[in-house]
C-alpha positions in Angstrom: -146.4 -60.8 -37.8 -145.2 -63.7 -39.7 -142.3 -63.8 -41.8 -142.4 -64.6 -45.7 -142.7 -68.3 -46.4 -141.5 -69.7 -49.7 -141.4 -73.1 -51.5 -140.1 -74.0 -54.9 -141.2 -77.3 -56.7 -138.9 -77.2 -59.0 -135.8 -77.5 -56.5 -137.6 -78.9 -53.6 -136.9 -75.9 -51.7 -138.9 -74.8 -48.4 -138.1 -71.3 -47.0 -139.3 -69.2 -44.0 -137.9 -66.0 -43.4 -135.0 -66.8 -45.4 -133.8 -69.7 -43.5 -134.3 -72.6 -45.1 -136.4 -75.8 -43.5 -135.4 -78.9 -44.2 -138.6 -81.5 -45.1 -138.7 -85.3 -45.6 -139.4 -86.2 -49.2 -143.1 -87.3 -47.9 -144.0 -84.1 -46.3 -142.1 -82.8 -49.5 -145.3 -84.0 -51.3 -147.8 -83.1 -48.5 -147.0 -79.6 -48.5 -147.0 -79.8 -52.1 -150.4 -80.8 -52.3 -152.2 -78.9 -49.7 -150.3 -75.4 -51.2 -150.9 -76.7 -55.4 -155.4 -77.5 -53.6 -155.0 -74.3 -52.3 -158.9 -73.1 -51.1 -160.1 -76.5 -51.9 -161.5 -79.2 -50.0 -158.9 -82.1 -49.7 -160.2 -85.2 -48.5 -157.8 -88.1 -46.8 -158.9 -90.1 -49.7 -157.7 -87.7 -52.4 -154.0 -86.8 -49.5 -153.5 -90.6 -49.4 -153.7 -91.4 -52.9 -151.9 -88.0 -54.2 -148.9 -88.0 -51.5 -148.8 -92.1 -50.5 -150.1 -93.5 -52.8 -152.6 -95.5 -51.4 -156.0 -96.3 -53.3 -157.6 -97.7 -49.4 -157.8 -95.9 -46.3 -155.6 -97.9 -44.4 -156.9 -96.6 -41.0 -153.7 -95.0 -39.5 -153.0 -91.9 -38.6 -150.9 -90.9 -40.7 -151.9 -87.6 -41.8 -152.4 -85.9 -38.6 -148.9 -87.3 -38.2 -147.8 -85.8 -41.3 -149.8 -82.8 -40.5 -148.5 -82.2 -37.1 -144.7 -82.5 -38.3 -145.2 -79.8 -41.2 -147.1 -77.4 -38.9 -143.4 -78.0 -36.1 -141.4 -77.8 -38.7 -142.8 -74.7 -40.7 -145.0 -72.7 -38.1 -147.5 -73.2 -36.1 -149.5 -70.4 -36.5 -148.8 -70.6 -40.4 -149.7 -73.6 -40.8 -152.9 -73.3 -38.2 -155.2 -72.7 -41.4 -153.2 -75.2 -43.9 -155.5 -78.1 -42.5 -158.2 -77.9 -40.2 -159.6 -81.7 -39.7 -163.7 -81.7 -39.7 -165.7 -84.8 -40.2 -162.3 -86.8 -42.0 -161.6 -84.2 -44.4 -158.6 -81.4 -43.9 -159.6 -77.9 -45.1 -157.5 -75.9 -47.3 -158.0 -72.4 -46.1 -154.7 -70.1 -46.7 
């Protein structure tokens, strides 16, 4: 069973079972994103120019970085179903 998780936008504030994780400003505005898309389809196109910025694809891997450092940081298992990567598009699915 997982325990609650929590973020505020206002304060910047990421919480998991009342301990609170600490988050670069960048995966700040990933999660942001991916939780405000909630059950929508979020392309790389529409991540890179909402959270870097970037109007190209500048052919990195950047967001599985991203991704993969929000799902160690946060859970695993929670964030399993915050991005699945099919066909260059991450799925918002919780």
């Amino acid at each position: 069973m997982h325990s609650r998780f929590e973020a505020g936008f206002v304060d910047t504030a990421v919480e998991r079972g009342g301990k609170h994780i600490k988050l670069q400003p960048r995966e700040f505005r990933l999660l942001e994103y991916l939780v405000r898309n909630r059950g929508r389809i979020v392309t790389r196109t529409m991540l890179l120019e909402a959270v870097w910025d970037y109007y190209f694809d500048p052919q990195t891997n950047v967001i599985d970085v991203q991704i993969s450092r929000l799902r160690r940081k946060i859970d695993r298992d929670l964030l399993a179903a915050v991005a699945t990567y099919v066909s260059r598009h991450w799925l918002r699915d919780i």
